[in-house]
C-alpha positions in Angstrom: 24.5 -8.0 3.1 22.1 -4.9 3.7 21.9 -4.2 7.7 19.4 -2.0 9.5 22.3 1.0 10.0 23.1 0.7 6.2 19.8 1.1 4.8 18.6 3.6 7.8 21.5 6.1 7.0 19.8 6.1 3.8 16.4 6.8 4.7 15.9 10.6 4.2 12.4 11.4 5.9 10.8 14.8 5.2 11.1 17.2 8.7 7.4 17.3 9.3 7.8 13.6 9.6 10.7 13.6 11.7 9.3 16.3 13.4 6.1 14.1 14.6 7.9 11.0 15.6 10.6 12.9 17.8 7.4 14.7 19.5 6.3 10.7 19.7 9.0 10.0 21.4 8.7 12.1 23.8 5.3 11.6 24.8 6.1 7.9 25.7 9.1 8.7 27.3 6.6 10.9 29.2 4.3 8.3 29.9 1.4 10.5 28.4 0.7 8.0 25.4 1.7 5.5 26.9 -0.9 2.3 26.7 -1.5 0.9 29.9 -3.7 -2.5 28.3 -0.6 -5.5 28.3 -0.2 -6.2 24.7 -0.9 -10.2 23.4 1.8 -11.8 21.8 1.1 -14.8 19.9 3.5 -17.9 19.6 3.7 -19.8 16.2 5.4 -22.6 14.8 5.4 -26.2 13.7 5.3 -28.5 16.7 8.4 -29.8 18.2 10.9 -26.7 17.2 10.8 -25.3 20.5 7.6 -22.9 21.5 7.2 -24.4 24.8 11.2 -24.8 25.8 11.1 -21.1 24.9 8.4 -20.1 27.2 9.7 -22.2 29.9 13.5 -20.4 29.4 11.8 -17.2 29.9 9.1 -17.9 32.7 12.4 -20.4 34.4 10.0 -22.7 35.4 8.6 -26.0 34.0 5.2 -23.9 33.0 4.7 -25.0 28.9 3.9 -28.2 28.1 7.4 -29.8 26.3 7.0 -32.3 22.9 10.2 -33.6 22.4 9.1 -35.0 19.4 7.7 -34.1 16.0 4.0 -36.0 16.9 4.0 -34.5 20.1 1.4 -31.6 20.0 -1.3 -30.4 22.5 -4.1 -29.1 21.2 -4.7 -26.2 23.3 -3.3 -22.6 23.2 -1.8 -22.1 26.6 -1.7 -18.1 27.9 1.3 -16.9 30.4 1.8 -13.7 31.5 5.7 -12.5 31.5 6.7 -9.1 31.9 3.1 -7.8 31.8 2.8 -8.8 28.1 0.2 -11.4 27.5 1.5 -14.3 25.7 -0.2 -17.0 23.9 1.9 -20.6 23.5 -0.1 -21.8 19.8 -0.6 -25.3 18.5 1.7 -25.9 15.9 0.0 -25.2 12.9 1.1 -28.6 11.6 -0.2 -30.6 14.5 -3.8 -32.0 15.4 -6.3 -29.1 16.6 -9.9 -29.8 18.4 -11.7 -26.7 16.6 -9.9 -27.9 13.4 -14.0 -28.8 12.3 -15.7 -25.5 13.4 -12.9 -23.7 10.9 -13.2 -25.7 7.9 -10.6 -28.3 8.3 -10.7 -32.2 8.2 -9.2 -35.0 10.9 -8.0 -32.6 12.7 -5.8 -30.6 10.4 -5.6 -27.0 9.0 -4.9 -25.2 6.4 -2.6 -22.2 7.0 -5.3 -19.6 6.2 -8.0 -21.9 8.0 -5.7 -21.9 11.1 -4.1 -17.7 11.3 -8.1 -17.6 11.6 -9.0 -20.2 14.3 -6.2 -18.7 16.5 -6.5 -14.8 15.9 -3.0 -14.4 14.6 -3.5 -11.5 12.2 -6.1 -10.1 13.5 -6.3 -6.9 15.4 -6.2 -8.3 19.2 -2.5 -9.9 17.9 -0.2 -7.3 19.2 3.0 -9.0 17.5 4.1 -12.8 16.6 7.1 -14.5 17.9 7.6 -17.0 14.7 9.6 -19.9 16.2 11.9 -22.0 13.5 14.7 -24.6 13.9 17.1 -25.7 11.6 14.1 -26.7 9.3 12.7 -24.1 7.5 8.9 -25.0 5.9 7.2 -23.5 3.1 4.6 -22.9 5.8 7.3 -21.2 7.5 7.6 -18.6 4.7 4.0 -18.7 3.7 2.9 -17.4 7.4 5.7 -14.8 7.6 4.4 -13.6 3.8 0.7 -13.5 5.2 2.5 -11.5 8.7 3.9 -8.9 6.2 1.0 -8.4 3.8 -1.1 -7.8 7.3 1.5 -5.1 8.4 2.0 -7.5 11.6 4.6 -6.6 14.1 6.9 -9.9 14.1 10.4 -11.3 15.4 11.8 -14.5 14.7 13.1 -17.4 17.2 15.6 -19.4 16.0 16.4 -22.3 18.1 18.8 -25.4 18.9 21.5 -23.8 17.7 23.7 -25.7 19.7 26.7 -26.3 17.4 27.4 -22.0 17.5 26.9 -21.8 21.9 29.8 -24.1 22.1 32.6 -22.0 20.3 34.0 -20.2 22.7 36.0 -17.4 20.4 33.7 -14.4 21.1 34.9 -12.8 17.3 33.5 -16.1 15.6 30.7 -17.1 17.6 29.2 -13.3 16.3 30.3 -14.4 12.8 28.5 -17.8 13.0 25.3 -15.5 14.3 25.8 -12.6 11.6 25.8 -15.8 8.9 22.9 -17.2 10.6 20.7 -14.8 10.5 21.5 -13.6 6.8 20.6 -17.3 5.7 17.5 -17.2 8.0 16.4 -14.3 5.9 17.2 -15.3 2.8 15.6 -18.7 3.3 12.4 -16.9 4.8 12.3 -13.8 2.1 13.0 -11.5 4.8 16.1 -9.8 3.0 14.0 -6.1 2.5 12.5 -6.8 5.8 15.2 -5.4 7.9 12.9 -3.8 10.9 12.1 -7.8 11.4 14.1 -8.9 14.4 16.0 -12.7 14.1 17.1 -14.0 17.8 19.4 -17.2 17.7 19.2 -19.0 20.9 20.1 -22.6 22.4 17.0 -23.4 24.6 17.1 -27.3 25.2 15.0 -28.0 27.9 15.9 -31.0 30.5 14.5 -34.4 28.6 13.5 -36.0 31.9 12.4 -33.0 33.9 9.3 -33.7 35.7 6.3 -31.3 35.2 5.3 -28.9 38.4 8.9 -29.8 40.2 11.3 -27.0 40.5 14.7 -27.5 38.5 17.7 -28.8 40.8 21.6 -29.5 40.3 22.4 -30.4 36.6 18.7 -29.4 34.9 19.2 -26.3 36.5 23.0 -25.9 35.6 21.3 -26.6 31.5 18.5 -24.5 31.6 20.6 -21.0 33.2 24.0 -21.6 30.8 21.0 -21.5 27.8 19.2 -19.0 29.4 22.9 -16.8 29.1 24.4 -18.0 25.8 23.8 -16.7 22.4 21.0 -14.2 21.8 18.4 -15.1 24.7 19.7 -12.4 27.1 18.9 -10.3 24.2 15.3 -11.5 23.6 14.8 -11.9 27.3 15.2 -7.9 28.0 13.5 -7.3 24.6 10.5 -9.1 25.9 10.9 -7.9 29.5 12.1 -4.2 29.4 10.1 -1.7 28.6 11.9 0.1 25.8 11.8 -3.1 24.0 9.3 -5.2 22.3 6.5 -2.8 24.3 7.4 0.2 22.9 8.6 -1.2 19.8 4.6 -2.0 19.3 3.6 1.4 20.2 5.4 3.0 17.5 4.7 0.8 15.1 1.0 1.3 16.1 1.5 5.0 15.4 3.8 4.6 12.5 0.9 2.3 10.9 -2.5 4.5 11.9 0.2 8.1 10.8 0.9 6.3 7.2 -2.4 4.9 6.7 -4.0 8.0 7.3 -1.7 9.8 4.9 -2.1 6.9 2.0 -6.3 6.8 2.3 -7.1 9.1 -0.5 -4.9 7.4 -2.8 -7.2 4.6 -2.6 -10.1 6.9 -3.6 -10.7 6.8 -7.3 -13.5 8.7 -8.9 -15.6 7.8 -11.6 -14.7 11.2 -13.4 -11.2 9.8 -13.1 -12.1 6.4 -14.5 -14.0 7.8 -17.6 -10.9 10.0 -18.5 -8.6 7.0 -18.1 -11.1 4.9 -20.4 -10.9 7.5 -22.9 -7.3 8.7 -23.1 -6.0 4.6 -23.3 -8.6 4.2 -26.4 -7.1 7.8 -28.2 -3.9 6.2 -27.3 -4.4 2.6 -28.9 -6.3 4.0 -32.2 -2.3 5.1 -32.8 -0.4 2.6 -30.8 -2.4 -0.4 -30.3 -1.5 -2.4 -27.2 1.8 -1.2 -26.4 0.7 2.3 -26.4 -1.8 2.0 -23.6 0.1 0.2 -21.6 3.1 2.5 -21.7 0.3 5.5 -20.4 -1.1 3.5 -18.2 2.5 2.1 -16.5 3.4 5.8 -16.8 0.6 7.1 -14.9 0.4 4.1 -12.2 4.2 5.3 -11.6 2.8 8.8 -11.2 0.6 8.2 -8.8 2.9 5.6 -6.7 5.5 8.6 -6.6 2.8 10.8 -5.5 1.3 8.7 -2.8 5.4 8.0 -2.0 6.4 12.1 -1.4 3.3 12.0 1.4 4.8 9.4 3.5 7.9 11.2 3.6 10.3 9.0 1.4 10.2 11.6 -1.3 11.0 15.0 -1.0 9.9 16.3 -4.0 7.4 14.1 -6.0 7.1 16.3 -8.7 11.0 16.9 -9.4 10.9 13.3 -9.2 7.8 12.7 -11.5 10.1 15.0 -14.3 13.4 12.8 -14.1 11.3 9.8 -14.8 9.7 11.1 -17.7 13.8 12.7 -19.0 14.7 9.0 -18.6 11.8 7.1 -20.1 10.3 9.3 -23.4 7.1 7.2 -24.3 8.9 5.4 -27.0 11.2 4.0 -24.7 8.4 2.5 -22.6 6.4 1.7 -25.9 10.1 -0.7 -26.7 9.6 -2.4 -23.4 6.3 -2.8 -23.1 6.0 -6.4 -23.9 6.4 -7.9 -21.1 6.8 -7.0 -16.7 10.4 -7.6 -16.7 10.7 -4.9 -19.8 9.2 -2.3 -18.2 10.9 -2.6 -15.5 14.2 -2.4 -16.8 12.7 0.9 -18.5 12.5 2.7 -15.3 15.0 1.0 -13.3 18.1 3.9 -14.0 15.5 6.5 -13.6 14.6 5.2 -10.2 17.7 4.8 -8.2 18.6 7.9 -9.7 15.2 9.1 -7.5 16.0 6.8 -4.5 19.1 5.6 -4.6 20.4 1.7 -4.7 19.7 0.9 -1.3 16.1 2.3 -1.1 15.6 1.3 -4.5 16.4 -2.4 -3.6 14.6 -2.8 -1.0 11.3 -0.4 -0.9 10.4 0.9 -4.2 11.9 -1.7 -6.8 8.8 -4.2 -5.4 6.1 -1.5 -6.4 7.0 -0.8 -10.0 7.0 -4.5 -10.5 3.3 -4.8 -8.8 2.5 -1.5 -11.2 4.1 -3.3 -14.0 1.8 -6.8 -13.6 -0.7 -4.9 -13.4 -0.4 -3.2 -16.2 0.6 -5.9 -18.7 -2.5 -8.0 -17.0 -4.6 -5.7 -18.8 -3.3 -5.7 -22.3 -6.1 -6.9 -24.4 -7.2 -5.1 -27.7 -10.5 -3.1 -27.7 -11.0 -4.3 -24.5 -7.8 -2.7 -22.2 -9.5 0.9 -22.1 -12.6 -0.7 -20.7 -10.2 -3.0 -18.1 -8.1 -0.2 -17.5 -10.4 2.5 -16.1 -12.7 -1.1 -14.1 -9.4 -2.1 -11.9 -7.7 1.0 -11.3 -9.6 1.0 -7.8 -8.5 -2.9 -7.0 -5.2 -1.7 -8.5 -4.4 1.4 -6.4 -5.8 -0.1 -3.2 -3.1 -3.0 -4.1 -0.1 -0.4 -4.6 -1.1 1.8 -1.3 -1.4 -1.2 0.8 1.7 -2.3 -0.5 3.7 1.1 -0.1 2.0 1.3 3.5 4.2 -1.8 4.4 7.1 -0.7 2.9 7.0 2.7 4.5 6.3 1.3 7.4 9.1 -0.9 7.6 11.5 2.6 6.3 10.2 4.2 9.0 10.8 2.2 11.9 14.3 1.7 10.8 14.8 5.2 10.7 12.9 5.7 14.4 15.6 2.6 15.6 18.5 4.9 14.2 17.8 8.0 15.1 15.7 8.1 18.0 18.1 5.7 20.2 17.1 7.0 23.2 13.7 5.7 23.0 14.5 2.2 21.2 18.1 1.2 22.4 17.7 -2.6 21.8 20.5 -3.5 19.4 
């Protein structure tokens, strides 16, 4: 299993980028870039796994409304404020909602898309998203964390009820039962290459017969404290509370996201003059080739660009030494050989590229762009027509790759800031 200390000791990040994050750090240590607004943290999950016994661990008071059951939902988004972050207690997504009708949805129900709108989730007044799972994992589950990463939302994940692992009392296997845990948690979510993703594991079963409003006495209390100090949820609980946690977790990834996006803007900018001279070199090429010769260029050049666009976030020292062991590795026949299908060209590149990268990086970072440069590619492999496609989507298709790299260097970068920059993120 990859961990964040493998794959940062990896990460090689140009000096001017180091450079700017350690001047970063200093700043906020300074408190002169610091933001003083409270950043909103949104709650999410299906009903009954646990949203509301979570708020109530952390505010220790009977504050969220409890469903101990699966049909137990309340309709309204409930807002607390704990250690000056604003946080928002969601319907679960799979429960009733009273503005299901104003979004689109019917008796009461909403779609995933239909409901990350209703409530703001992705949007920009979202800070970050506590995602809160049990034992049972949706699709919806995995669907909303997909939608998380392909907004470059700031995330952690809740696991709770994990009652069987708080009762071993070895120390030694109760952190092996958490370390397997949270690998299967991210292999059953598709979080494996999303290591800057935080996964708490806590036991957070709230009194049954607790009354609403009255303070917690004798055994309830007794519960609710041995929870509150078992597991992860000390952990979470000065994550969410101290300042060099979650708060300034979210202000670097702020800066990490408007640094790379800056940085990754002109790759999205395609000219016509650039579009005509694609059209024409993929139609020179197929008079010769037909079919497979086009789309070997046109993988060829998408990889060009992708290792360009790679070099100025700082992953890639030198784009253009790299751009010349690709093409040692894969002549155009090679490419031409594989070009029959995604998986193919792929496999054309794949020696060239850790060679670039290495495994680690490789695995996790790059190996997810060649295969987006790859569908693209073979998407557009018609006769006659492919020059014409070619040059139309290479705007979609950039903006597609850059968004795509952003998230990935993104996530390369924070792990890199968690690593080497301890003394301004020390959570573990």
């Amino acid at each position: 299993m990859l961990t964040k200390s493998t794959v940062a000791r990896e990460i090689r990040l140009n000096k001017n980028w180091q450079d700017l994050y350690r001047k970063r750090a200093k700043e906020l240590l300074s408190g002169s870039k610091r933001v003083g607004a409270p950043f909103t943290v949104r709650i999410v999950g299906r009903a009954g796994v646990g949203k509301g016994s979570l708020v109530n661990h952390l505010l220790l008071s009977y504050s969220a409304t409890v469903s101990h059951n699966i049909s137990g939902n309340d309709e309204v988004e409930k807002v607390y404020n704990i250690s000056g972050l604003r946080v928002l207690d969601i319907p679960g997504y799979d429960g009733t909602h009273a503005n299901a009708a104003q979004h689109g949805g019917k008796d009461g129900k909403l779609s995933l898309e239909q409901f990350a709108k209703a409530y703001n989730i992705f949007e920009n007044e979202t800070s970050a998203v506590i995602f809160v799972v049990n034992n049972r994992i949706t699709p919806q589950d995995k669907d909303l964390m997909s939608m998380a990463v392909d907004a470059r939302k700031f995330f952690c994940v809740v696991r709770t009820y994990a009652d069987n692992i708080a009762r071993i009392r070895d120390p030694k296997h109760q952190e092996k039962r958490l370390n397997e845990m949270e690998e299967s948690i991210r292999k059953e979510l598709s979080l494996t290459t999303n290591l800057n993703i935080r996964i708490f594991v806590v036991s957070i079963g709230w009194p049954e017969y607790s009354v609403v409003g009255e303070e917690l006495q004798g055994e309830d209390l007794e519960e609710v404290e041995d929870n509150r100090n078992s597991l992860q949820f000390p952990l979470l609980r000065s994550y969410l509370s101290e300042q060099k946690g979650l708060s300034d977790e979210l202000q670097i990834h702020s800066f990490v996201k408007e640094e790379i996006w800056k940085v990754l803007s002109p790759f999205q900018t395609v000219t016509m003059w650039y579009q005509t001279l694609d059209f024409f070199e993929h139609l020179a090429v197929g008079t010769f080739v037909p079919v497979a010769g086009p789309i070997a260029l046109s993988f060829s050049k998408t990889l060009y660009y992708t290792l360009k666009a790679i070099g100025e976030v700082g992953i890639l020292e030198d784009p253009d030494g790299a751009i010349l062991t690709l093409k040692k590795h894969t002549h155009k026949t090679a490419l031409i050989m594989h070009s029959a299908s995604r998986g193919g060209l792929v496999t054309a590149v794949h020696e060239a590229l850790v060679e670039i990268f290495g495994e680690v990086i490789f695995e996790i970072a790059i190996a997810d762009l060649v295969v987006t440069a790859a569908e693209a590619t073979v998407s557009q492999a018609i006769p006659l027509l492919g020059p014409l496609l070619s040059a139309t989507h290479l705007p979609s298709q950039y903006r597609k790759l850059a968004n795509k790299l952003a998230s990935k260097a993104c996530m390369l970068h924070e792990l890199w800031i968690m690593q080497n920059i301890t003394n301004l993120i020390n959570v573990a």
